[in-house]
C-alpha positions in Angstrom: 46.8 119.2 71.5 47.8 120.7 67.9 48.6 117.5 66.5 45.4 116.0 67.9 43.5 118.7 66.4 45.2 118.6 63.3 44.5 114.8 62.8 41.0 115.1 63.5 41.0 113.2 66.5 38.6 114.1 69.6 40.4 114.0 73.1 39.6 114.8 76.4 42.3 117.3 78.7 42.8 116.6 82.3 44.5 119.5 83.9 46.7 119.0 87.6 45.3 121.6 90.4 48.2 120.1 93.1 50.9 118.2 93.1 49.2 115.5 95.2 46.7 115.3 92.7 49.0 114.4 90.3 50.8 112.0 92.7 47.7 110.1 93.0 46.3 110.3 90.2 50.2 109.0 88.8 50.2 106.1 90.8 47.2 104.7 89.3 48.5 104.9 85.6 48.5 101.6 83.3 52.4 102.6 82.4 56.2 101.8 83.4 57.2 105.4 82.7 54.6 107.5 84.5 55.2 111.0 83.3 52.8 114.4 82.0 52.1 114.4 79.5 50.2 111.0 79.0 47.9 109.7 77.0 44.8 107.4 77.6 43.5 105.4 74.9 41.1 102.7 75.9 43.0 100.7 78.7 46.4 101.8 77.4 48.3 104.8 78.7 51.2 106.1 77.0 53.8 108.9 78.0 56.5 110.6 76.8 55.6 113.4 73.8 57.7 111.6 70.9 55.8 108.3 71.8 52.4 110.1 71.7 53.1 111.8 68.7 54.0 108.4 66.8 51.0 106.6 68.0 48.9 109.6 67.1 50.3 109.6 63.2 49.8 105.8 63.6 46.3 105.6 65.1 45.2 108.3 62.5 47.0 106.2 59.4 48.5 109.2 58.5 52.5 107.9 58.3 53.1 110.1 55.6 53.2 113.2 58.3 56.6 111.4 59.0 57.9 112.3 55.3 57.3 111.2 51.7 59.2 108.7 51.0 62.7 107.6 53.6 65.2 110.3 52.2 62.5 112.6 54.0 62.0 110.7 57.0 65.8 110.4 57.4 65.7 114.6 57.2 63.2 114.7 59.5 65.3 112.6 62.0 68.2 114.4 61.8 65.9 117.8 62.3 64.4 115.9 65.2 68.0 115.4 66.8 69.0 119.4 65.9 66.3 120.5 68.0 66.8 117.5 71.2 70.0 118.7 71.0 69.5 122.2 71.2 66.8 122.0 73.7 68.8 120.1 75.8 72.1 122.4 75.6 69.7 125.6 76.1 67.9 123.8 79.1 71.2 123.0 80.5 72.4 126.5 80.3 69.5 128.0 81.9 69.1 126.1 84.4 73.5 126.1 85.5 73.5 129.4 87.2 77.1 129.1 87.3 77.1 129.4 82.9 75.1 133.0 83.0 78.7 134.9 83.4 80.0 133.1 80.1 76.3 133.8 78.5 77.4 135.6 75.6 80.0 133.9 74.2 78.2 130.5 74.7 75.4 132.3 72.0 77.7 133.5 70.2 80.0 130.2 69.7 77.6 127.4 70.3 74.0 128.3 69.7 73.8 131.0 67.7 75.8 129.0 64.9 73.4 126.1 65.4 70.2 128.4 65.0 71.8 129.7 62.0 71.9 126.4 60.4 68.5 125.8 61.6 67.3 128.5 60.5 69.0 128.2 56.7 67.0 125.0 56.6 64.0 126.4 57.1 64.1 128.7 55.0 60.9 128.4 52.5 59.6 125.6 54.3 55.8 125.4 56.0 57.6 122.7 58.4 61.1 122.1 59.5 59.9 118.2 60.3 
């Protein structure tokens, strides 16, 4: 929704009361990959948040959101895989309950060191990406 408002671009949210409202709502979807959240644009439908995003920049002509020039758009591809990573790490751990009794020293030796990095990076920046 940020990025839609940031571009300019008027959209339309559909918002899932039930499960089975999404189940049959899902199984009349334009798409392979039938997922939340999606996107409807004429007869196409798209899913997956990256995807969206791209076509977004795309659709509003506004590629340079994806960096400057490609030393920036490599940066921001490496920041793009920092933060998969650490989402996916984090997820993992909080959703293992059998990793809460080792819950410090995993911040301590794998994410805090990677947030620290992170966070260097970021350091004077408006955006990370």
């Amino acid at each position: 929704v940020k990025l839609l408002e940031y571009l300019g671009l008027k959209y339309q949210i559909k918002t899932y009361t039930s499960p089975e409202e999404w189940a049959a709502d899902k199984a009349t979807l334009n798409t392979p990959f039938p997922n939340l959240p999606y996107l409807k644009v004429g007869d196409k439908t798209l899913t997956e948040s990256e995807a969206i995003a791209y076509f977004l920049v795309f659709h509003a002509n506004r590629t340079d959101l994806f960096g400057a020039n490609n030393d920036e758009r490599v940066q921001a591809t490496a920041v793009r895989g920092v933060v998969t990573d650490l989402t996916r790490d984090l997820s993992a751990f909080l959703w293992d309950a059998s990793k809460h009794a080792e819950q410090a020293k995993y911040f301590e030796e794998k994410l805090h060191p990677r947030l620290a990095r992170l966070n260097a990076f970021a350091a004077g920046k408006k955006h990370i990406i």
